[in-house]
C-alpha positions in Angstrom: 54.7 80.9 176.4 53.9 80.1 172.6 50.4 78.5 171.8 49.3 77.6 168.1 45.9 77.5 166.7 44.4 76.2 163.8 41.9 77.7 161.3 39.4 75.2 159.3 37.6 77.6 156.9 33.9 76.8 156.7 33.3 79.6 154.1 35.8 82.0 151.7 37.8 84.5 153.6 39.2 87.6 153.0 43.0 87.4 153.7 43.9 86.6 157.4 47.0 88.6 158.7 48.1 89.3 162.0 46.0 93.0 162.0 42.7 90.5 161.3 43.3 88.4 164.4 44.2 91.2 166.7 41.0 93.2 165.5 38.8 90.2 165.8 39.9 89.6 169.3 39.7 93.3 170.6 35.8 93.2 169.0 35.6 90.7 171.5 36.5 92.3 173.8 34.7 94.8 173.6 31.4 92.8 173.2 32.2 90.8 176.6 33.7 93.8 178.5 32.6 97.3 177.0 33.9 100.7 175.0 35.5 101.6 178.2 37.7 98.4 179.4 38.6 98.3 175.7 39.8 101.4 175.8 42.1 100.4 179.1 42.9 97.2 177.0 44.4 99.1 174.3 46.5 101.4 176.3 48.1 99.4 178.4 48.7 97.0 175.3 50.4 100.3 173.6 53.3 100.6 175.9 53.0 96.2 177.2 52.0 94.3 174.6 50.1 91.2 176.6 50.6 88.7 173.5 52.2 89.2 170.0 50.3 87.6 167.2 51.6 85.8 163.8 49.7 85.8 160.8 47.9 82.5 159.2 50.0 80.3 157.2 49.2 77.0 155.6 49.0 74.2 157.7 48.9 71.0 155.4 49.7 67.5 156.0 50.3 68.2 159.5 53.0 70.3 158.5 53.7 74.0 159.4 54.6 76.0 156.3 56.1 79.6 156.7 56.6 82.4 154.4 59.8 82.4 152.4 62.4 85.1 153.9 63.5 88.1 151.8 66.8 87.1 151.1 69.8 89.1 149.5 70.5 87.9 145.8 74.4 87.1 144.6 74.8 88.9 141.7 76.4 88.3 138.6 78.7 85.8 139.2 76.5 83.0 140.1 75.7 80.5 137.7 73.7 80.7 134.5 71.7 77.0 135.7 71.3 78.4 139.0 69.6 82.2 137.5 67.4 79.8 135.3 66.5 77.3 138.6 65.8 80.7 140.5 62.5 81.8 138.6 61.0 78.8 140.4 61.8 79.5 143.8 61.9 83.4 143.0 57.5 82.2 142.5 57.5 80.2 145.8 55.6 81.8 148.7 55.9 79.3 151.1 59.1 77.6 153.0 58.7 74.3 155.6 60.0 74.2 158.7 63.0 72.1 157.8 63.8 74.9 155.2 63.3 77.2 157.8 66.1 75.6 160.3 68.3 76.3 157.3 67.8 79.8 157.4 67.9 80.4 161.0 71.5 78.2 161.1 72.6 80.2 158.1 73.4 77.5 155.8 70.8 79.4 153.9 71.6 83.3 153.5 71.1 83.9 149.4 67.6 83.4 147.4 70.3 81.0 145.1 70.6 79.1 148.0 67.6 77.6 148.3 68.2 75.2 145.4 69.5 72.5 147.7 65.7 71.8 147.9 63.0 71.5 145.6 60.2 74.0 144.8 56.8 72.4 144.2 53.2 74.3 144.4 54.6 77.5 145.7 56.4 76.1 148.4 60.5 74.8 148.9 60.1 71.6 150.7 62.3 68.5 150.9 62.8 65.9 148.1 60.5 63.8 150.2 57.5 66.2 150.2 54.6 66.3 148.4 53.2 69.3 149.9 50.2 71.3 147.6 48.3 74.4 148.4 44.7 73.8 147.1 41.7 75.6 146.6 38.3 75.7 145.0 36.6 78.5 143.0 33.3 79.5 144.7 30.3 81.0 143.4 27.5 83.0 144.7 24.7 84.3 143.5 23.0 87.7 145.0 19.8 89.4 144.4 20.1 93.2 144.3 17.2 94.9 146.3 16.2 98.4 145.2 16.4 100.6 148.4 13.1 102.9 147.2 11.1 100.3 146.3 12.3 97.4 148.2 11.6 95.0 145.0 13.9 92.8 143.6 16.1 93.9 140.9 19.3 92.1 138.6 20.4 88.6 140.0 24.7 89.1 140.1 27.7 86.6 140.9 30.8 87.2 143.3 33.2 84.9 143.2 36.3 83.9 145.5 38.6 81.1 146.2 38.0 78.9 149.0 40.9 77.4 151.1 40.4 73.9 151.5 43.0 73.1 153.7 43.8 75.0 156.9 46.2 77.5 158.0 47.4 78.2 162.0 48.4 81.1 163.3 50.8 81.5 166.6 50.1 83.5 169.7 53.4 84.4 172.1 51.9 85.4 175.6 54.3 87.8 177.4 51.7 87.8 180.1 51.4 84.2 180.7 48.0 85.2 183.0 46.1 86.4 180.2 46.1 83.3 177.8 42.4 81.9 179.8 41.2 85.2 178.9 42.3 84.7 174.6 40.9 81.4 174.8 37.6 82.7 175.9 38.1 86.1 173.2 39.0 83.5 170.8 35.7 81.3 171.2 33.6 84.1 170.5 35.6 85.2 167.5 35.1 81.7 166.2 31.2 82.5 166.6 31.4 86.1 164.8 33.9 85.1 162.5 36.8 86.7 160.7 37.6 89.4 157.9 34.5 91.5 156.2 31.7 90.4 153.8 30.6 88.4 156.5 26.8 89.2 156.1 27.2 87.4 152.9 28.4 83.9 154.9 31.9 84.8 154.8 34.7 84.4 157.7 32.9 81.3 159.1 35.8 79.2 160.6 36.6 76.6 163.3 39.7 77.2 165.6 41.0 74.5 167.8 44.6 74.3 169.7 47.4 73.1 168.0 50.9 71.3 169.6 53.2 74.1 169.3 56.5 71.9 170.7 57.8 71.7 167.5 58.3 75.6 167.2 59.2 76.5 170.6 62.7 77.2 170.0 62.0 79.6 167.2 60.6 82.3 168.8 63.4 84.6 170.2 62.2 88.2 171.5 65.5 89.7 171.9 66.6 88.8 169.0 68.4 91.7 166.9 68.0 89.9 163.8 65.0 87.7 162.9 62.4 86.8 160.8 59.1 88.2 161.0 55.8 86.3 160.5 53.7 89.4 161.2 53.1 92.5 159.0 55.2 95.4 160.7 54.2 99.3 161.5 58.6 100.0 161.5 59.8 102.1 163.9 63.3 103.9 163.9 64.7 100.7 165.8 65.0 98.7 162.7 68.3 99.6 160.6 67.2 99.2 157.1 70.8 98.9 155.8 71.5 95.5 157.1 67.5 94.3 156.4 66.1 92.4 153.4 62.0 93.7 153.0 59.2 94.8 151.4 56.7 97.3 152.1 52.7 97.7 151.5 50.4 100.5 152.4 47.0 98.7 153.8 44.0 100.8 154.8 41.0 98.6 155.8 37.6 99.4 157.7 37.1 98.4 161.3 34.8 95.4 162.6 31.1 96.1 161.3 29.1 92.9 162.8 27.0 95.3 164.9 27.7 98.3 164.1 28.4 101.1 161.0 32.3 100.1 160.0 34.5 102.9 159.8 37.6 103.7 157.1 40.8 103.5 159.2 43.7 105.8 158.0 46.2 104.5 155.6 49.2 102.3 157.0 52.7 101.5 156.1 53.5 97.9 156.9 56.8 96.0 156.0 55.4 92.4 155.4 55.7 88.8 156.6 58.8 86.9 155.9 60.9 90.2 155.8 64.6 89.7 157.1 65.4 92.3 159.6 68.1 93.5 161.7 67.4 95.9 164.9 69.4 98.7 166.7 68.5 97.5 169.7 66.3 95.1 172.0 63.6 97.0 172.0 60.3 96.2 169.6 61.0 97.2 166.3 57.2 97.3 165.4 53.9 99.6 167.6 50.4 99.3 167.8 49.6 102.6 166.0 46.8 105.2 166.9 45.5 105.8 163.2 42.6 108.1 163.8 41.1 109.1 167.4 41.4 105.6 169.3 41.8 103.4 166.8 44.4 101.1 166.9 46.1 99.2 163.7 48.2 96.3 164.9 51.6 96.0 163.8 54.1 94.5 166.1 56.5 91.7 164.7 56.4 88.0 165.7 60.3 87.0 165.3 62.6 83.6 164.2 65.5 84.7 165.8 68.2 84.2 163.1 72.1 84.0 163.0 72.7 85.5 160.0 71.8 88.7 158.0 
């Protein structure tokens, strides 16, 4: 069962990724339930996932926007115009759903061929789309305390963009009995909020439920080649020879709301929008134990395509 939720930021935030969400709700969990049933949670999650998670992406205009798929270039024998048309969309991070069908149909299988639409803002859309990513540069000023003394020292800026328009994320529950419990994690998440510098006023957001009907053909779990719209920890399932990617090594601290935050160990993750074809039907990402019990998201959240 798919569900969609939207994200109206009240306040900059750091980056939200599919790792953010599924940290933010087991910190829930853990504040409604305890160390221990957490502890359950996560191990039975290890071996049966209960949900898989997406990332956020831009929701604007009532419109879902995805990331653009890592596709195989021609070569050498394409068309000067069409090199000089492809720095454009080469820029563009986002792709629409329509663009998307394309893809999955495989009337789209080359970065050249995404020319049959236009690229506007960072994002291919349809002639008849006007869609812009927007934000604001935000400013705040901080007064450094001196620890000893406890007297106020040198007055000092941060700044950070702030989204001002909203992004959604999707949630696929393979256990179709624990969605009343991820509404009620997700509430409280919405009241600790998500990412870090929170004891600054970041991470405040508003999440409501979104109509997913219009994606609810996409999702394809047994899929052997998809799309993925979460950061991946790979496996040896995925075959990298038929797979269009790229990779990132992320280390991050845990959740520090109410307690010390800790330095997880360093991850490899092949990232959202990646292109990728499997060995078999198993899940080609894990939850991974990175350091004594702590757990680093990074199962994938597939578009089933026909056409690597």
């Amino acid at each position: 069962m798919l569900k969609a939720y939207k994200i109206t930021y009240l306040s900059p935030t750091s980056p939200v990724r599919s790792f953010t969400i599924f940290g933010a709700i087991c910190w829930s969990y853990k504040l409604i339930h305890g160390e221990e049933k957490l502890k359950e949670f996560l191990s039975g999650f290890k071996e049966n996932p209960k949900f898989l998670i997406s990332s956020a992406f831009p929701y604007v205009k009532d419109k879902f926007l995805f990331p653009k798929p890592i596709l195989p270039i021609k070569g050498d024998s394409t068309d000067f115009k069409v090199k000089i048309q492809r720095k454009d969309y080469k820029k563009a991070r986002f792709i629409t759903l329509e663009v998307l069908k394309e893809v999955i149909e495989g009337n789209i299988r080359y970065e050249e061929d995404f020319v049959k639409f236009k690229s506007s803002s960072g994002i291919i859309q349809s002639i008849d789309d006007n869609l812009k990513i927007e934000q604001k540069r935000h400013t705040q000023v901080r007064n450094m305390i001196n620890r000893i003394t406890s007297t106020s020292e040198n007055l000092f800026s941060i700044e950070s963009d702030f989204k001002v328009y909203d992004e959604y994320f999707l949630v696929y529950f393979i256990d179709t009995e624990f969605e009343n419990e991820f509404q009620r994690l997700i509430k409280l998440t919405e009241d600790i909020g998500f990412g870090g510098k929170k004891s600054i006023g970041w991470g405040r957001v508003e999440i409501n439920n979104l109509d997913p009907e219009p994606l609810k053909d996409l999702i394809d779990l047994n899929a052997d080649k998809f799309i993925t719209l979460s950061p991946i920890i790979p496996t040896e399932r995925i075959n990298p020879e038929e797979s269009y990617y790229d990779i990132e090594t992320f280390k991050s601290y845990t959740e520090n709301t109410f307690e010390k935050e800790k330095l997880k160990k360093k991850v490899l993750y092949i990232k959202e929008g990646s292109v990728l074809k499997k060995k078999d039907k198993e899940k080609s990402g894990q939850l991974k134990d990175v350091e004594n019990g702590i757990y680093q998201y990074g199962l994938e959240f597939p578009i089933g395509v026909k056409y690597v």
